[in-house]
C-alpha positions as CSV (number, residue, x, y, z in Angstrom):
1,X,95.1,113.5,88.7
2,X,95.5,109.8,89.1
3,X,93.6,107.9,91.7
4,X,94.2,104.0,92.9
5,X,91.7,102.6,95.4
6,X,92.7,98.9,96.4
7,X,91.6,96.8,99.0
8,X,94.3,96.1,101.9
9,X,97.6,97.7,102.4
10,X,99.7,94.7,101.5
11,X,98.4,94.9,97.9
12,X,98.5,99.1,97.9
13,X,102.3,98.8,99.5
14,X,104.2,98.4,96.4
15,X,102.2,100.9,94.5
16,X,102.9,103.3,97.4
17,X,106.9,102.7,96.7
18,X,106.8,103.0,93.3
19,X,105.1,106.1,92.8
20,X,106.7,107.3,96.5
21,X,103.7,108.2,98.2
22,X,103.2,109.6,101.6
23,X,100.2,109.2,104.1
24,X,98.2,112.3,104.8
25,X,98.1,111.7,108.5
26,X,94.7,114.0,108.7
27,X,92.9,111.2,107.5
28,X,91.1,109.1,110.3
29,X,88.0,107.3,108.5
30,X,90.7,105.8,105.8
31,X,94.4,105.4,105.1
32,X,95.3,108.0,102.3
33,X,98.9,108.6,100.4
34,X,99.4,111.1,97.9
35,X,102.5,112.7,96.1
36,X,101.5,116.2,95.4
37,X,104.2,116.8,92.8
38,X,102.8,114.1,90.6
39,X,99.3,114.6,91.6
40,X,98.9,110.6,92.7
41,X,96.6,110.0,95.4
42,X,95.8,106.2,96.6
43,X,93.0,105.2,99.2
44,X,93.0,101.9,101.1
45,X,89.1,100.8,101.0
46,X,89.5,97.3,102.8
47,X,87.4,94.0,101.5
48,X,84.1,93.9,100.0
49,X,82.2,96.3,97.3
50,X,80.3,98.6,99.9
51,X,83.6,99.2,101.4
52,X,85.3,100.2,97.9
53,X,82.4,102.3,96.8
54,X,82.5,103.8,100.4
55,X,86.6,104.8,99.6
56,X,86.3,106.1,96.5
57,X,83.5,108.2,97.3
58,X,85.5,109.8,100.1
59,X,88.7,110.2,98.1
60,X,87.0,112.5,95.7
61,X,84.6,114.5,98.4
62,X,87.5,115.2,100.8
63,X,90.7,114.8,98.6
64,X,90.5,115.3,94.6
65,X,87.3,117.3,94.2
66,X,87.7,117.4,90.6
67,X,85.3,116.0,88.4
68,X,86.2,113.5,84.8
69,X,90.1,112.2,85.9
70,X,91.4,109.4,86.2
71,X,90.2,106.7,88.9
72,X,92.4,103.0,88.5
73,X,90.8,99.7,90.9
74,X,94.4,97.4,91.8
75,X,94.1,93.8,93.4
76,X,94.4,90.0,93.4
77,X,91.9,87.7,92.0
78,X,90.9,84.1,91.7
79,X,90.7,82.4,87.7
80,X,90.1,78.8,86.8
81,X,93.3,78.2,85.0
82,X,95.0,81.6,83.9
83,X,98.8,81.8,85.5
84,X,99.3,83.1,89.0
85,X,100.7,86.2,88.6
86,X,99.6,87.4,85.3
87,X,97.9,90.7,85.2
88,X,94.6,91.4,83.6
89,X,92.9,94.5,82.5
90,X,89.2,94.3,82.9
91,X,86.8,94.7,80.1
92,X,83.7,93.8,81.8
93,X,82.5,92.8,85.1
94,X,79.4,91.5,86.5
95,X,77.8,91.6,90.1
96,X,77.0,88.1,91.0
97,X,73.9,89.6,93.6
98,X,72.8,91.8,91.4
99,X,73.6,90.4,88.0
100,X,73.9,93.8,86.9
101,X,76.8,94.1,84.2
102,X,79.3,97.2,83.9
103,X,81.8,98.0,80.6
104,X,85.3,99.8,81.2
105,X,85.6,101.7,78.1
106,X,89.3,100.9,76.6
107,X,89.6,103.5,74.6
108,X,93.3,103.0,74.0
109,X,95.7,100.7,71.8
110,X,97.1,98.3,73.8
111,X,98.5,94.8,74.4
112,X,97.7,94.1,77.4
113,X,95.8,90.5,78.9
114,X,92.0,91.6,79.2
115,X,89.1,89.2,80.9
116,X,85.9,90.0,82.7
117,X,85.6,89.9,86.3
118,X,82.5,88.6,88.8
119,X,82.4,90.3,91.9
120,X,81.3,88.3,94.2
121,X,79.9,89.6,98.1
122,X,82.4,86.7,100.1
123,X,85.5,84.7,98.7
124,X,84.6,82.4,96.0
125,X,86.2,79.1,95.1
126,X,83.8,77.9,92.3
127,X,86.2,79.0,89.7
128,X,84.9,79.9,85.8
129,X,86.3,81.4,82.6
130,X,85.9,84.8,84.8
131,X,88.1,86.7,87.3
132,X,86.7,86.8,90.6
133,X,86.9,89.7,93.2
134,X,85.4,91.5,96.1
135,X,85.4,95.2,94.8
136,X,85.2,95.8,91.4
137,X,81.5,96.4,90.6
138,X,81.4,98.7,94.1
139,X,84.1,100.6,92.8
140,X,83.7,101.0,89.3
141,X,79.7,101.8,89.7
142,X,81.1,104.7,92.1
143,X,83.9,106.1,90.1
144,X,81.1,106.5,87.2
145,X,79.7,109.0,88.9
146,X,82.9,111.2,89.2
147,X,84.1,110.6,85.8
148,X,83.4,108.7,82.5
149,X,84.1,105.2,81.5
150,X,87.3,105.8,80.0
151,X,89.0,106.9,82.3
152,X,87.9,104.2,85.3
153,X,89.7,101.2,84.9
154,X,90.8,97.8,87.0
155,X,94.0,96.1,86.6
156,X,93.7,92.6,88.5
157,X,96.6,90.3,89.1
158,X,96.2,86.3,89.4
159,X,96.5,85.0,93.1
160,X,94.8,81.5,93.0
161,X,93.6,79.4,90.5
162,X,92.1,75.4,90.6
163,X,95.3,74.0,90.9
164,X,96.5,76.5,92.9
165,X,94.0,77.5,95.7
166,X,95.7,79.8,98.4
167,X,93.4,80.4,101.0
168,X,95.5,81.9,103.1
169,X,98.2,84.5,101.1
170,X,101.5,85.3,103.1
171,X,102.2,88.9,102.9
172,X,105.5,88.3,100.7
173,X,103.4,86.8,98.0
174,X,101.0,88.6,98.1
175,X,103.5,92.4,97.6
176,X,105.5,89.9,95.0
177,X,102.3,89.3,92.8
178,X,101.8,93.1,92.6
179,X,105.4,94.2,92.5
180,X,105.9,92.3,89.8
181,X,103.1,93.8,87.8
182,X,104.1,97.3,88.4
183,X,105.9,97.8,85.4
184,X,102.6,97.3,83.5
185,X,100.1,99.0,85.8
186,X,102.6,102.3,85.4
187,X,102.2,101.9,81.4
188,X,98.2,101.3,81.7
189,X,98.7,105.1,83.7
190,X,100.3,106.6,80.8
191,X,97.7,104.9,78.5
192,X,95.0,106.5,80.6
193,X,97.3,109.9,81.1
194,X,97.5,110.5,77.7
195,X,93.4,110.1,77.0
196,X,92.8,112.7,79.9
197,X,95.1,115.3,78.4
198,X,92.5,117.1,77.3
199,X,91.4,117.8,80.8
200,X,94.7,119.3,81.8
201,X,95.7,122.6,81.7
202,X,99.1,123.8,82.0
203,X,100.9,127.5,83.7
204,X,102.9,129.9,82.1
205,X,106.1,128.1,83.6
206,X,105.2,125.1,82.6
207,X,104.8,126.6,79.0
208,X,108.1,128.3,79.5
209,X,110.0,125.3,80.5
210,X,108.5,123.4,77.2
211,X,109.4,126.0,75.2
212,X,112.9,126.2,77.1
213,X,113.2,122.3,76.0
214,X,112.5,123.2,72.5
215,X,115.1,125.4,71.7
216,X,117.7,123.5,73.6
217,X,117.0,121.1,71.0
218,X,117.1,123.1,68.2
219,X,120.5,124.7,69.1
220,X,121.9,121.2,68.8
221,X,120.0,119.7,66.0
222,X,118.9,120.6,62.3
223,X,115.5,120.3,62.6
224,X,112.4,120.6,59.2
225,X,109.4,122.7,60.2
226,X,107.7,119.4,60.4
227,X,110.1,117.6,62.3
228,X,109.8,120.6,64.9
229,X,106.1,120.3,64.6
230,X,106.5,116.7,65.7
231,X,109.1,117.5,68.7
232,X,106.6,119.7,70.3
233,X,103.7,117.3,70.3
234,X,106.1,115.0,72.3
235,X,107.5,117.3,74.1
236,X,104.0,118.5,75.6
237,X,103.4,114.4,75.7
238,X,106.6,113.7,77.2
239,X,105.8,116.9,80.3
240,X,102.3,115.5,80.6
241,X,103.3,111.9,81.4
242,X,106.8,112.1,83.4
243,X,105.2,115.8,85.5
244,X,108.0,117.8,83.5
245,X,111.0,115.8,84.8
246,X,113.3,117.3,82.3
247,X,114.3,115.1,78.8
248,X,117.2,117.3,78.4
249,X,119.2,115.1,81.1
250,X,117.8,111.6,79.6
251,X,118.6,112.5,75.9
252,X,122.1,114.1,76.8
253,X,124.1,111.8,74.8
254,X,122.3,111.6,71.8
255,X,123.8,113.1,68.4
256,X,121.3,112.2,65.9
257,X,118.0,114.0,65.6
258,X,116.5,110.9,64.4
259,X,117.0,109.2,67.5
260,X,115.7,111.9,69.6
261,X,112.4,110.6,68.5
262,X,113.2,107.3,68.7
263,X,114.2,107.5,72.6
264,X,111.2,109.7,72.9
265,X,108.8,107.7,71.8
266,X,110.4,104.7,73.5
267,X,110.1,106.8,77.1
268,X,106.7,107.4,76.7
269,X,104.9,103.8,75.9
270,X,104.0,105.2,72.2
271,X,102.8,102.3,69.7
């Protein structure tokens, strides 16, 4: 189960799209989406830290209810000099009130842009070496207590800067700063998907439909014992990640085994 909190709607609307979310109407305190067949939900907290703490707390009381998945903070910050637009995965952030200092645990390879971020309790224009934001330490201090630090994470995108201070964001900017970021926030999900797969547990026709995949593969293929070994770990990898949207369509074409692993491993973000 993958859960976004983010501040307004204008920065939640492309994340909505992408992962083709739809409101739960039910919902009256705040604005919920979910797609059940991928198991996504996303909460709309508003400004501020209380307010983001406040979300995510009611996301997992009434909604997810499950304890130790995966909880994922999107918005727009303020930087000194980094480039508007650029997306940054946070690797610590501080609470300017409190001073009290929190660590995402990224217990993952990747290459993505990491900085620390300083939440601050009202917009800040005294820019540092820091990102700044309204919500992280309320949310991530909040998520903690529903799962661990590996699998709570913030991915904060660039929207003014010293040269470049924006007070007031048109909504077109704001959806194009996160739109073009989705790309990367939907590989950081996989990165986090693949940590949590020890938490999931799969039904006998999900099984069956792995092993259905399997065999269709070696019917058409001359596979070693340890090559099959290896097609089964990405098979339940490739199931896990894409919610067992079938490979057999996506790999139609291909008449080498060796590239059946390649295009594999391409599809699912592996290093």
């Amino acid at each position: 189960m993958i859960n976004f909190v983010v501040a307004t709607h204008i920065e939640s609307l492309p994340i909505i799209e992408f992962y083709s979310l739809k409101q739960i109407k039910s919902d009256s305190i705040f604005k919920v989406f979910r797609n059940i067949k991928t198991n996504i939900y996303l909460i709309i907290s508003g400004i501020g830290k209380i307010k983001s703490a406040s979300a995510t707390t009611y996301l997992f009381a009434i909604h997810t209810k499950i304890k130790n998945q995966i909880w994922i903070n999107i918005g727009i910050c303020g930087h000194i000099d980094h480039p508007i637009g650029n997306g940054y995965l946070v690797n610590k952030i501080t609470d300017k009130s409190t001073k009290q200092n929190f660590y995402p645990n990224l217990a993952f390879s990747h290459n993505f842009f990491t900085c620390g971020c300083i939440t601050c309790d009202k917009p800040n224009f005294k820019y540092c070496q820091s990102l700044y934001d309204m919500e992280s330490s309320g949310f991530f201090s909040t998520a903690l207590k529903f799962s661990t630090s590996e699998l709570v994470h913030l991915f904060k995108v660039i929207s003014d800067n010293q040269a470049n201070r924006i007070i007031q964001r048109d909504k077109s900017y704001v959806l194009g700063l996160i739109r073009d970021n989705l790309n990367i926030i939907d590989k950081l999900v996989k990165k986090i998907k693949m940590i949590n797969k020890i938490n999931y547990k799969k039904n006998q026709n999900q099984i069956n439909e792995i092993q259905k995949q399997f065999f269709y593969f070696c019917k058409y293929f001359n596979f070693q014992e340890e090559e099959k070994n290896k097609l089964k770990d990405m098979l339940e990898d490739w199931n896990y990640i894409r919610n067992f949207e079938s490979p057999i369509k996506y790999l139609k074409k291909i008449t080498k085994k060796n590239e059946i692993f390649l295009e594999l491993r391409k599809a699912l973000n592996h290093d």
